[in-house]
N, CA and C atoms of all chains as a GROMACS GRO file, in nm:
protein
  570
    1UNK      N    1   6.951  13.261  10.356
    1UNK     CA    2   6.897  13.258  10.220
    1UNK      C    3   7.015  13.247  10.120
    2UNK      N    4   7.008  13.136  10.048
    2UNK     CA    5   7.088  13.169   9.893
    2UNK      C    6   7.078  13.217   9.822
    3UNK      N    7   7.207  13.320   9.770
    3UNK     CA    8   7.193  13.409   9.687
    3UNK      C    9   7.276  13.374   9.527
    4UNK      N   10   7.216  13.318   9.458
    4UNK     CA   11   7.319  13.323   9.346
    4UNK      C   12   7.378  13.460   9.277
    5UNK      N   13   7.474  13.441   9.252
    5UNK     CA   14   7.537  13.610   9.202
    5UNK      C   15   7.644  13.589   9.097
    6UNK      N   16   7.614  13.660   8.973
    6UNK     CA   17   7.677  13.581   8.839
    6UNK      C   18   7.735  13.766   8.804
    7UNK      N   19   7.863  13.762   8.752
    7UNK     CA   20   7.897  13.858   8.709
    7UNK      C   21   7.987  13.861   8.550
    8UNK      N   22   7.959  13.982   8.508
    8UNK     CA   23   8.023  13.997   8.341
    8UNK      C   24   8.057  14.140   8.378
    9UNK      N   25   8.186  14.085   8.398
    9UNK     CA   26   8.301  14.202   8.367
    9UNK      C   27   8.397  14.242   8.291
   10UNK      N   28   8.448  14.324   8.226
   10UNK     CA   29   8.478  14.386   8.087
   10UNK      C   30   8.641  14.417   8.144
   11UNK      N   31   8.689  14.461   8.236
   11UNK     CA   32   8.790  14.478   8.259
   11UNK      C   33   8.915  14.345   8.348
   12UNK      N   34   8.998  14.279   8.298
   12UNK     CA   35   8.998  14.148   8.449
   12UNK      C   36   9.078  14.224   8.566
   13UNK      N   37   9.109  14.333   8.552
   13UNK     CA   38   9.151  14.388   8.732
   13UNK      C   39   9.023  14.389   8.800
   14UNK      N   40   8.941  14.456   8.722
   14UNK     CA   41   8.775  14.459   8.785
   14UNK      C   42   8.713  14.339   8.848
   15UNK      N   43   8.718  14.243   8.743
   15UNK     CA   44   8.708  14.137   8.741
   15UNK      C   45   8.774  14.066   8.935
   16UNK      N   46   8.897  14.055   8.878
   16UNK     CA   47   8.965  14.000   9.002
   16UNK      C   48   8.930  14.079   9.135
   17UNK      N   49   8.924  14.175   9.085
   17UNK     CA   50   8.825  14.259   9.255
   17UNK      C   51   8.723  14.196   9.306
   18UNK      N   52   8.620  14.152   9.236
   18UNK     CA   53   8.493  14.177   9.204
   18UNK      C   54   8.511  13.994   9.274
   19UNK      N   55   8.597  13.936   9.229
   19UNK     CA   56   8.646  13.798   9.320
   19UNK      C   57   8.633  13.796   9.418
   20UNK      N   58   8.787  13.849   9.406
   20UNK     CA   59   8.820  13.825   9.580
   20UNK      C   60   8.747  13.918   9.681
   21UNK      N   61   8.616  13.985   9.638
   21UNK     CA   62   8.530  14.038   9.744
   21UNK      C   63   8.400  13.941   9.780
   22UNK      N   64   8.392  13.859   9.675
   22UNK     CA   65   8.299  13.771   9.689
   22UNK      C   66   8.336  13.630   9.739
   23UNK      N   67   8.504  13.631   9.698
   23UNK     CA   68   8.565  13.522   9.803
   23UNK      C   69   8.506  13.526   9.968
   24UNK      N   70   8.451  13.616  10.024
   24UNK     CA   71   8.469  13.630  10.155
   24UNK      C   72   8.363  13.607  10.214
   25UNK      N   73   8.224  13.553  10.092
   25UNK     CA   74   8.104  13.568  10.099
   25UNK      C   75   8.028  13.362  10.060
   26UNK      N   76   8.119  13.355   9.987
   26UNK     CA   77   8.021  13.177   9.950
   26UNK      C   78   8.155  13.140   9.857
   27UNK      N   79   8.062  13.067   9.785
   27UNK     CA   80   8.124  12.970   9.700
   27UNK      C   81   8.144  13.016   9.566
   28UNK      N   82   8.263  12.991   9.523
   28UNK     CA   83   8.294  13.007   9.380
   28UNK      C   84   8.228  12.863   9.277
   29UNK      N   85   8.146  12.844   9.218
   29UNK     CA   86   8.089  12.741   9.137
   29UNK      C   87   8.102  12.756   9.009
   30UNK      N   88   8.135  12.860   8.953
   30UNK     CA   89   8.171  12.904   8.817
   30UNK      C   90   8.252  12.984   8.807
   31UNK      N   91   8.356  13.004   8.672
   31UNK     CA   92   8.419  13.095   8.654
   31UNK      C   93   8.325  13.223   8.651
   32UNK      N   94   8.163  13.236   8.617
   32UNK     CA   95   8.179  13.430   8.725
   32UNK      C   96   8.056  13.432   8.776
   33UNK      N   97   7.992  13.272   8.840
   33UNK     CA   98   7.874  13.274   8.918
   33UNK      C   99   7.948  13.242   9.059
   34UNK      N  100   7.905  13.301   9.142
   34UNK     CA  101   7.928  13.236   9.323
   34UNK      C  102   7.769  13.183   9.404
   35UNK      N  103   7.767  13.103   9.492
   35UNK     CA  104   7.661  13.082   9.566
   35UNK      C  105   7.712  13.105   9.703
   36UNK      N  106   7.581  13.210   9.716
   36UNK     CA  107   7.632  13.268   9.872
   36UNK      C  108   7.505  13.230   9.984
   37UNK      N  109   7.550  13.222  10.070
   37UNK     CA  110   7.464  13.185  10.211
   37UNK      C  111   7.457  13.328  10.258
   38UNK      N  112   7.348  13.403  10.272
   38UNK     CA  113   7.372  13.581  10.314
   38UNK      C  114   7.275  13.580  10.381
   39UNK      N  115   7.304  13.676  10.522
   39UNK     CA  116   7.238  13.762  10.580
   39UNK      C  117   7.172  13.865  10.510
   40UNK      N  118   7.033  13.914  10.556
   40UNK     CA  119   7.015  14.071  10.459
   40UNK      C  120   7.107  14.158  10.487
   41UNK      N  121   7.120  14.143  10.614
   41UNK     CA  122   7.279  14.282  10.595
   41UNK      C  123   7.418  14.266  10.523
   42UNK      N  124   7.428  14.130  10.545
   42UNK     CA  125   7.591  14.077  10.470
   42UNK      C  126   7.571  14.148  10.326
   43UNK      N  127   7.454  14.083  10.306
   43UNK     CA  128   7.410  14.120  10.114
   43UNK      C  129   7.402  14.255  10.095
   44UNK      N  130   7.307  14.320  10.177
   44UNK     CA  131   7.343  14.457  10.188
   44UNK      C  132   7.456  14.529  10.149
   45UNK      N  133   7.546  14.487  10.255
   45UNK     CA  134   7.708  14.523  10.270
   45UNK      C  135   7.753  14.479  10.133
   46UNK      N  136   7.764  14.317  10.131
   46UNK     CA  137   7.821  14.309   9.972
   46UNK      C  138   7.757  14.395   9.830
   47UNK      N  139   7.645  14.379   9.851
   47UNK     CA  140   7.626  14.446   9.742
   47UNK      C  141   7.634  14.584   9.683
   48UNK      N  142   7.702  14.664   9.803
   48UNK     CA  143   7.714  14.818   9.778
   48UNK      C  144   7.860  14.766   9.743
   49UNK      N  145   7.926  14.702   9.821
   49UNK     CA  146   8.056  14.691   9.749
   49UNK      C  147   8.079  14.637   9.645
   50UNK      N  148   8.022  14.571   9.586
   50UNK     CA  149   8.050  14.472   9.456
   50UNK      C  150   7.998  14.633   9.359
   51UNK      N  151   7.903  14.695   9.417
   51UNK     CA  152   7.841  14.815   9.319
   51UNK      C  153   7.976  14.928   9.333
   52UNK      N  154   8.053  15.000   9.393
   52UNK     CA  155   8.173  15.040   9.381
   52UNK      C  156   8.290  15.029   9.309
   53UNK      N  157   8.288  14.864   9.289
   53UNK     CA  158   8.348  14.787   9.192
   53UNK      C  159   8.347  14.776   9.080
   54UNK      N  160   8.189  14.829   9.018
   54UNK     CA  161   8.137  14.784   8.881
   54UNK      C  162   8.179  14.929   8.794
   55UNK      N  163   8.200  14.903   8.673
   55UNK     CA  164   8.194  14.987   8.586
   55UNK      C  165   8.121  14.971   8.439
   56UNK      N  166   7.965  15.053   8.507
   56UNK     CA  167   7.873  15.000   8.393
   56UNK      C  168   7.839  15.061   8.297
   57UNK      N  169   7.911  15.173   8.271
   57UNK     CA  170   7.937  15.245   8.129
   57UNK      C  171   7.996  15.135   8.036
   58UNK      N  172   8.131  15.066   8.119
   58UNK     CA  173   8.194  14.967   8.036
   58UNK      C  174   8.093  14.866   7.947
   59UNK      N  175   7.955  14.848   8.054
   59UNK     CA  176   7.881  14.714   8.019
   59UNK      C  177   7.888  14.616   8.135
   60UNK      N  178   7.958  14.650   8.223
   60UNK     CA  179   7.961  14.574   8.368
   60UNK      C  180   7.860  14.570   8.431
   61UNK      N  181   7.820  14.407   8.454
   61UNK     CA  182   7.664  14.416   8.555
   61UNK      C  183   7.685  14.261   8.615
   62UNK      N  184   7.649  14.258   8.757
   62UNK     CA  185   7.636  14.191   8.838
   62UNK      C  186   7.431  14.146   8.849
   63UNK      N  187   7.407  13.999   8.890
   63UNK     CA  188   7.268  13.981   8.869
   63UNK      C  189   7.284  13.903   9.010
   64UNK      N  190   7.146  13.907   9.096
   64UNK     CA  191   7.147  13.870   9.198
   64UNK      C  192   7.038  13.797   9.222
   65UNK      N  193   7.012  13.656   9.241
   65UNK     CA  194   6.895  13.531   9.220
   65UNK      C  195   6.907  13.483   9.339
   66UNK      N  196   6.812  13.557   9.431
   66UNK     CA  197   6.768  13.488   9.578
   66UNK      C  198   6.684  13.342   9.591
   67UNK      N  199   6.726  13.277   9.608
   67UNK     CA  200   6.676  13.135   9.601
   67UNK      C  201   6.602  13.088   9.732
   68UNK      N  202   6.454  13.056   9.766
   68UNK     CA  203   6.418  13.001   9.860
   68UNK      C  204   6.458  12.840   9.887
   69UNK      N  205   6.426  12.792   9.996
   69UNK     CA  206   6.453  12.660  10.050
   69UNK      C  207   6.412  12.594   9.919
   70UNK      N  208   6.282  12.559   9.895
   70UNK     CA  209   6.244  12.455   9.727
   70UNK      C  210   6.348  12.463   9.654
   71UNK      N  211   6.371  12.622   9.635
   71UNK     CA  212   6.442  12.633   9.456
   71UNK      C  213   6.583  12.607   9.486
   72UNK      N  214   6.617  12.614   9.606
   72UNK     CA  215   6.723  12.548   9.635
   72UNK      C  216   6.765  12.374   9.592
   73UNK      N  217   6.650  12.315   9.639
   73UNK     CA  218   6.655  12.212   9.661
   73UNK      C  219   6.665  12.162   9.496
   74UNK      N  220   6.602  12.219   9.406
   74UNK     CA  221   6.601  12.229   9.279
   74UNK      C  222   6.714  12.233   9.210
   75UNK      N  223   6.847  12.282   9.220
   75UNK     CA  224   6.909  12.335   9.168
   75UNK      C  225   6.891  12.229   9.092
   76UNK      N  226   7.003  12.232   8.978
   76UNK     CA  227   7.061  12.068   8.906
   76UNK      C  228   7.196  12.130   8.833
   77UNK      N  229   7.278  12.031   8.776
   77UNK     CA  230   7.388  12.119   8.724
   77UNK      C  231   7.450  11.938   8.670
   78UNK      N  232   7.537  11.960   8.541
   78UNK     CA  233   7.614  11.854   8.451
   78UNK      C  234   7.780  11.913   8.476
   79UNK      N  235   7.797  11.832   8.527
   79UNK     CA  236   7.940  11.841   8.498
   79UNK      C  237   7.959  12.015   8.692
   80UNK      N  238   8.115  12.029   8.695
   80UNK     CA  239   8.113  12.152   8.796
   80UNK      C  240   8.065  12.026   8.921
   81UNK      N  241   8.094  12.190   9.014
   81UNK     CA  242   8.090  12.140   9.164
   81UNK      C  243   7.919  12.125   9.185
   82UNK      N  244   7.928  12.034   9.325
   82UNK     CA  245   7.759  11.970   9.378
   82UNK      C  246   7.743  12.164   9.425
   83UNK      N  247   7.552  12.148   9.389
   83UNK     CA  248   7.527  12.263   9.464
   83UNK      C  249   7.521  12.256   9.627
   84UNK      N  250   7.529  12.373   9.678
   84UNK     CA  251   7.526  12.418   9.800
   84UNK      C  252   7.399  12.342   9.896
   85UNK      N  253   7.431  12.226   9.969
   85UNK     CA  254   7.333  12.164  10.014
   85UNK      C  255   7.295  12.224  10.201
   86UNK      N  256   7.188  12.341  10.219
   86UNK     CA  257   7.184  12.375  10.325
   86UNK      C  258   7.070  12.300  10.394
   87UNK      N  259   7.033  12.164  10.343
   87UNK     CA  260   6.969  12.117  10.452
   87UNK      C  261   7.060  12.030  10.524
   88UNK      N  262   7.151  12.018  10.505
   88UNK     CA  263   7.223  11.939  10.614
   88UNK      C  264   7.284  11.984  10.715
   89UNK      N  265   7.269  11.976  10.792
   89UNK     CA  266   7.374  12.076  10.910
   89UNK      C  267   7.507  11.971  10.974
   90UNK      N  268   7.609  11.981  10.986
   90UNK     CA  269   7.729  11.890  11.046
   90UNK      C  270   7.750  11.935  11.147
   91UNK      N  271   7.745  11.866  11.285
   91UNK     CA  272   7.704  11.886  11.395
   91UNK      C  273   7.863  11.818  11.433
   92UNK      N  274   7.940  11.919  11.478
   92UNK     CA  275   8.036  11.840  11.534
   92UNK      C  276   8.026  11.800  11.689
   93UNK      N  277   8.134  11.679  11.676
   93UNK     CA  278   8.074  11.610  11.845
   93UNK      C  279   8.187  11.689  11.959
   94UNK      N  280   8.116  11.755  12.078
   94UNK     CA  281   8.183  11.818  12.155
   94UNK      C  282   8.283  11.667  12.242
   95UNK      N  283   8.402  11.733  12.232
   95UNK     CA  284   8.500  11.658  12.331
   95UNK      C  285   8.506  11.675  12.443
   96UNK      N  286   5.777  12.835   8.414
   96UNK     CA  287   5.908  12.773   8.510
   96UNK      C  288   6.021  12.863   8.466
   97UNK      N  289   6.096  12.977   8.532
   97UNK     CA  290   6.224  13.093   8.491
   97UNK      C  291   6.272  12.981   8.493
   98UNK      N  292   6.379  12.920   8.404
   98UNK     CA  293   6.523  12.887   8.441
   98UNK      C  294   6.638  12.961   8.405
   99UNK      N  295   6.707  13.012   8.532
   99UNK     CA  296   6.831  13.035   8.503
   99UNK      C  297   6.975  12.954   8.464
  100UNK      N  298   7.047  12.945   8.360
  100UNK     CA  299   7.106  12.864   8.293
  100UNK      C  300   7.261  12.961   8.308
  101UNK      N  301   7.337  12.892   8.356
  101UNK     CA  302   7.483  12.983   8.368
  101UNK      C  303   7.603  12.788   8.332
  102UNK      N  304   7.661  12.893   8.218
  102UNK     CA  305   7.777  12.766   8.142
  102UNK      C  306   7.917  12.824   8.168
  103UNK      N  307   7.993  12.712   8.159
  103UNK     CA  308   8.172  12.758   8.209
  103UNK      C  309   8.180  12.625   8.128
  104UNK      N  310   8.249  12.707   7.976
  104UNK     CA  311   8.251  12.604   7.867
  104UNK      C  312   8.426  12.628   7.840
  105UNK      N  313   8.546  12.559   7.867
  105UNK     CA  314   8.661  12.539   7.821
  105UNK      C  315   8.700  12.538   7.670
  106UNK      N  316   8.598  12.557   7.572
  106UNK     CA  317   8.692  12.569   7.459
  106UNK      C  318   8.569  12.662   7.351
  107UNK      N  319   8.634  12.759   7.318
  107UNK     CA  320   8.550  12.828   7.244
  107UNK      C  321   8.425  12.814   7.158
  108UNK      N  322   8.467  12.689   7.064
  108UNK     CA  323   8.385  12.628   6.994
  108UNK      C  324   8.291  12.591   7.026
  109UNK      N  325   8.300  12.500   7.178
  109UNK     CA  326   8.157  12.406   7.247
  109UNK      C  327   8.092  12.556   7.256
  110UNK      N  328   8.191  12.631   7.326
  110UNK     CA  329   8.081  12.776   7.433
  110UNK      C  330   7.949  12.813   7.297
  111UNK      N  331   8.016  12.820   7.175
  111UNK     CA  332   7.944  12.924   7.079
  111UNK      C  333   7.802  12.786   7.029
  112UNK      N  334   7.875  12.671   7.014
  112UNK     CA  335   7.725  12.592   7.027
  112UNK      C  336   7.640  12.602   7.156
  113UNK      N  337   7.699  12.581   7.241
  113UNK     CA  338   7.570  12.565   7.356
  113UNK      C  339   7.526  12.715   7.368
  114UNK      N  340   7.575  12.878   7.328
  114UNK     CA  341   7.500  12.945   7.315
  114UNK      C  342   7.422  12.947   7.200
  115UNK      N  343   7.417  12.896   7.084
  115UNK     CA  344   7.329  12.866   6.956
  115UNK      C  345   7.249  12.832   7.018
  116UNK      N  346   7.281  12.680   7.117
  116UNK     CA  347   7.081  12.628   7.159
  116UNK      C  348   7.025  12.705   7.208
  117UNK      N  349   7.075  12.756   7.317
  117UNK     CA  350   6.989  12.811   7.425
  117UNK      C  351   6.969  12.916   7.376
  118UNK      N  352   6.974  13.020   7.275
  118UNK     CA  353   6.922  13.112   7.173
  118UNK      C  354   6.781  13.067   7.147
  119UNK      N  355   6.753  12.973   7.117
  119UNK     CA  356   6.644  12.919   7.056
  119UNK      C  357   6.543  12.909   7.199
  120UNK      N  358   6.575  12.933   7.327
  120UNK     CA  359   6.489  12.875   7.438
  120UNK      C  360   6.488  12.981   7.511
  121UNK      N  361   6.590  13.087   7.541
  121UNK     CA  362   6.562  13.236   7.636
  121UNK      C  363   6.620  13.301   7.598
  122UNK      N  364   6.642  13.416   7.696
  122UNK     CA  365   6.720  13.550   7.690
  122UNK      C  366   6.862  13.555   7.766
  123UNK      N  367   6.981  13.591   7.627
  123UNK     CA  368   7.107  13.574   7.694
  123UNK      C  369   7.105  13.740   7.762
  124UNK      N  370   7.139  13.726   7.923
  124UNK     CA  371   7.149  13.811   8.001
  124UNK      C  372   7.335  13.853   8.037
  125UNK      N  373   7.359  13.758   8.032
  125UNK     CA  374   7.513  13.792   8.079
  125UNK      C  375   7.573  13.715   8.002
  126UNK      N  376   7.751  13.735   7.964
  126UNK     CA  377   7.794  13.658   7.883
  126UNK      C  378   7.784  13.484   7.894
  127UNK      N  379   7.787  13.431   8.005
  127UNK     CA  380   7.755  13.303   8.012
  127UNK      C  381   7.640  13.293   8.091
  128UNK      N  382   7.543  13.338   8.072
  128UNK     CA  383   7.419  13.326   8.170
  128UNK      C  384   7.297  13.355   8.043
  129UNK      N  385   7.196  13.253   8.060
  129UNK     CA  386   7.042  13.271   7.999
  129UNK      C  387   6.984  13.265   8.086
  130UNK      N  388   6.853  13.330   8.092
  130UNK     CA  389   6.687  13.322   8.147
  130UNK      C  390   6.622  13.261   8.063
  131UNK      N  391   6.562  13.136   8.106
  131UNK     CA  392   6.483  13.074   7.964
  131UNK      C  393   6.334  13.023   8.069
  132UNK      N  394   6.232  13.078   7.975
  132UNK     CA  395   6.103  13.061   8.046
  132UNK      C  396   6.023  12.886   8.018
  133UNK      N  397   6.057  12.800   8.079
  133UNK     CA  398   6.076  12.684   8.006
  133UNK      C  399   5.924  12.596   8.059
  134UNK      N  400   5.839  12.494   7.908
  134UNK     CA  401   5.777  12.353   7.998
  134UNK      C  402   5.840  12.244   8.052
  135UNK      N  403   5.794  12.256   8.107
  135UNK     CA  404   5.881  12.095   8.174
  135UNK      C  405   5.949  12.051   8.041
  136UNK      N  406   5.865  11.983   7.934
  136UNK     CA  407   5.910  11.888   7.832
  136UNK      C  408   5.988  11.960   7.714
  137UNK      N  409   6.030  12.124   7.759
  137UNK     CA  410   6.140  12.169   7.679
  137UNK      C  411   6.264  12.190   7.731
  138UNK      N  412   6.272  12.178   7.883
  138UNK     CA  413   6.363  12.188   7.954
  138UNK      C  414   6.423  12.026   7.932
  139UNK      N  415   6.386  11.929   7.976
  139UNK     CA  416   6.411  11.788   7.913
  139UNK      C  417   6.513  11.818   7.764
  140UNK      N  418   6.454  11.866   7.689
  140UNK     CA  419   6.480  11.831   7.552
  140UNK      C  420   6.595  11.933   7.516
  141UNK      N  421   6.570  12.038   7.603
  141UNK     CA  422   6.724  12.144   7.594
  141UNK      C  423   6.843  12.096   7.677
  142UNK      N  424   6.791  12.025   7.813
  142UNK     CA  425   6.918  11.965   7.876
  142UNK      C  426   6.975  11.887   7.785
  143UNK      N  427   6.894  11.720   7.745
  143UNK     CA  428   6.966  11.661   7.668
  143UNK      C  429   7.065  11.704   7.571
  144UNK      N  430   7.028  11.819   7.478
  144UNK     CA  431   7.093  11.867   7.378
  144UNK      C  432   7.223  11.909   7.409
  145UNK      N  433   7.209  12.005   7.554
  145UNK     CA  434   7.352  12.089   7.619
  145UNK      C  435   7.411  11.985   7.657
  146UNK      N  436   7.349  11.866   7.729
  146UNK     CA  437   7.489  11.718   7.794
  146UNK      C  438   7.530  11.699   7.678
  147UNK      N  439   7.486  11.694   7.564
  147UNK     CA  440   7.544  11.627   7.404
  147UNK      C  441   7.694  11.721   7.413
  148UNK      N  442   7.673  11.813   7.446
  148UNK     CA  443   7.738  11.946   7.379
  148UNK      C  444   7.886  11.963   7.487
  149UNK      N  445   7.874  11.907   7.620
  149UNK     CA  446   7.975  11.951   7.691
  149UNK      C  447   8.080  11.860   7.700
  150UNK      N  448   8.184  11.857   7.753
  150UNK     CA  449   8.316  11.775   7.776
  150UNK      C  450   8.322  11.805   7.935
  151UNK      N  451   8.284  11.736   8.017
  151UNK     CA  452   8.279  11.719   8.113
  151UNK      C  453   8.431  11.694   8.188
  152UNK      N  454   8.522  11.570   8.097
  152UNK     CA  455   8.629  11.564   8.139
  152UNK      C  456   8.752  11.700   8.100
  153UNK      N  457   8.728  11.780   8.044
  153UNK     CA  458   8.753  11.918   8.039
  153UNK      C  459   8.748  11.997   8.081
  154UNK      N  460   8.640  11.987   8.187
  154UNK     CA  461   8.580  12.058   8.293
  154UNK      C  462   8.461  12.190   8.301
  155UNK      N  463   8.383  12.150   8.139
  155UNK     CA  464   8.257  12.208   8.112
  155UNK      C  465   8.188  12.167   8.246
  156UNK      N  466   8.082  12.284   8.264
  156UNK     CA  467   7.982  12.232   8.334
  156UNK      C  468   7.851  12.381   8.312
  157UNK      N  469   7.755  12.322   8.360
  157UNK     CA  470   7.615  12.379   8.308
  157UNK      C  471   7.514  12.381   8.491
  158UNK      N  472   7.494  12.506   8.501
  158UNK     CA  473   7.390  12.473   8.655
  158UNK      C  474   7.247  12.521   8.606
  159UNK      N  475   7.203  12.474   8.677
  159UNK     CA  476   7.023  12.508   8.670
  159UNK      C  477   6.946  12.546   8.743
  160UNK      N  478   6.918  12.686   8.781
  160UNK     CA  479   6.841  12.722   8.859
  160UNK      C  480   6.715  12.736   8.839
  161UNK      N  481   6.619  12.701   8.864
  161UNK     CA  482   6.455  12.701   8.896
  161UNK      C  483   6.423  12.757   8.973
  162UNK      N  484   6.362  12.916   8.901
  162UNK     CA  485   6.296  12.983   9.028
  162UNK      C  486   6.147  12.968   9.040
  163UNK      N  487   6.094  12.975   9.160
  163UNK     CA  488   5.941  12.996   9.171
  163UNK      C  489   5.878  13.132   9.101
  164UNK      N  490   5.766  13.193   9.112
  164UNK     CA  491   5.728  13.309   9.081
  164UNK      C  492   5.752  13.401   9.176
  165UNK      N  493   5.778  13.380   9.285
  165UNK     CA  494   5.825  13.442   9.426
  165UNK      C  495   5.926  13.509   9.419
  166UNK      N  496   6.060  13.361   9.379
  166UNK     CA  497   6.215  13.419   9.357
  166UNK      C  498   6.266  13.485   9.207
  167UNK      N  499   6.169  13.446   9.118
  167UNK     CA  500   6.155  13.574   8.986
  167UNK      C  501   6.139  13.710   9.013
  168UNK      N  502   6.041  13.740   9.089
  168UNK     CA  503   6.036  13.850   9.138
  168UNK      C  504   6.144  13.931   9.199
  169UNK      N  505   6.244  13.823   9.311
  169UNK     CA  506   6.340  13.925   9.366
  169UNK      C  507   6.469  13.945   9.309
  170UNK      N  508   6.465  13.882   9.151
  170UNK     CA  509   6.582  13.897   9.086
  170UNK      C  510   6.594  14.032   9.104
  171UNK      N  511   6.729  14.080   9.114
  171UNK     CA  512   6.802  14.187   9.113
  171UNK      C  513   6.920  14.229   9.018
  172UNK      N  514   6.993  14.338   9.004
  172UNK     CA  515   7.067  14.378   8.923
  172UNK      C  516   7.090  14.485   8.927
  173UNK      N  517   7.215  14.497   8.907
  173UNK     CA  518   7.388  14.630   8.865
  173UNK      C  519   7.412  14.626   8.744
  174UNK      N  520   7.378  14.748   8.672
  174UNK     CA  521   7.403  14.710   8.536
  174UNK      C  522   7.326  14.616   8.452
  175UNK      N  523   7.382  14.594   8.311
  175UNK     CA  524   7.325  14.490   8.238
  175UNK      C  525   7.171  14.507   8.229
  176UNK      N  526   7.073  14.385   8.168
  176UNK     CA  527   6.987  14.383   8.075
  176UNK      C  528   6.864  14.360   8.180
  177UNK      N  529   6.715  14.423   8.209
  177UNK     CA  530   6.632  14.423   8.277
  177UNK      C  531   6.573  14.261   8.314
  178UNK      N  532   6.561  14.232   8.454
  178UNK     CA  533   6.538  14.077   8.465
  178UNK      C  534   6.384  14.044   8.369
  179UNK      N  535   6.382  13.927   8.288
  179UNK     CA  536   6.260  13.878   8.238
  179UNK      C  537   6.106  13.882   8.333
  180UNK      N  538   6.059  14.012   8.275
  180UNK     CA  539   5.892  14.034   8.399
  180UNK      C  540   5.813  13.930   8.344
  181UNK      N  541   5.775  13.836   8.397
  181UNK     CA  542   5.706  13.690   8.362
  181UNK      C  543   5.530  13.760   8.443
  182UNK      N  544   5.557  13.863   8.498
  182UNK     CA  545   5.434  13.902   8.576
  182UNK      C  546   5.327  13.987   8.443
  183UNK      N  547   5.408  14.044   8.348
  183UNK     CA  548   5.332  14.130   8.271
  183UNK      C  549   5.273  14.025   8.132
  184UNK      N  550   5.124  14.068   8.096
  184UNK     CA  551   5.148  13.954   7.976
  184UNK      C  552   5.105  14.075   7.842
  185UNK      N  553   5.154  14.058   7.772
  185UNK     CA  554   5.108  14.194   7.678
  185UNK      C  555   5.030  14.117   7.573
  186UNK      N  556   4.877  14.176   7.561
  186UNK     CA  557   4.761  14.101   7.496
  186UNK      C  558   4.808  14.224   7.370
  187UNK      N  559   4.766  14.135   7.223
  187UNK     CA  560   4.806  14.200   7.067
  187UNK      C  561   4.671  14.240   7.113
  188UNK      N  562   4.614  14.345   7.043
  188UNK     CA  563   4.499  14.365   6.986
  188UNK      C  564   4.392  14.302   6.880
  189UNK      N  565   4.339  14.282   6.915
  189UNK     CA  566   4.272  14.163   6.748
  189UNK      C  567   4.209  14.323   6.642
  190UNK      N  568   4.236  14.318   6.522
  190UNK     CA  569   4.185  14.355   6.470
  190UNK      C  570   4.104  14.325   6.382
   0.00000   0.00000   0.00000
């Protein structure tokens, strides 16, 4: 399942955390949206950690937009990277 | 139709117009992110306006997510502003 995950963070150490934890998870497509391909547990996992991370007294909040196959297929976007196309699968050829 | 609307605008000026439009069409949720509850033929007429608005060779760009009533529902969130309930409709009273 795709998960879009857009964050507004108030601090940029926070910030840069709040990255490179989601580096490990999908795609960076915006300076503070990522599109992630997640397991329920991966998301699980990420999302207690990205919540460790946050400091929402500051005003810090992370939003999380589970996207089915359609709304996938839907996306659209001007300008930025192509969205995340998971109907294709690349089948590499065994040697 | 939710659309979620997330911008990565390179120069201050464009950012503060293309948040002017989309003022007029949803709810700004995160600093570069709207929820806008859109018809087909206003979504048309708000894209056009935002392509007017970006510099593409600058490296603006604008994504568009379309959720169903399904994936509205499983919006989630840390912090920040309650997702748009498109499920509740609040009738005025006639007096």
């Amino acid at each position: 399942m795709l998960t879009v995950i857009s964050y507004d963070i108030k601090s940029d150490t926070r910030r840069t955390k709040i990255y490179k934890a989601l580096k490990d998870y999908g795609d960076w497509v915006q300076y503070s949206v990522f599109e992630c391909d997640l397991k329920e547990q991966e998301l699980l996992k990420l999302r207690h950690r990205l919540d460790t991370l946050l400091n929402k007294e500051e005003g810090d909040s992370i939003r999380y937009y589970h996207l089915c196959a359609e709304c996938c297929r839907k996306i659209e976007r001007d300008g930025g990277t192509m969205p995340k196309d998971l109907s294709t699968v690349i089948v590499k050829k065994q040697r």
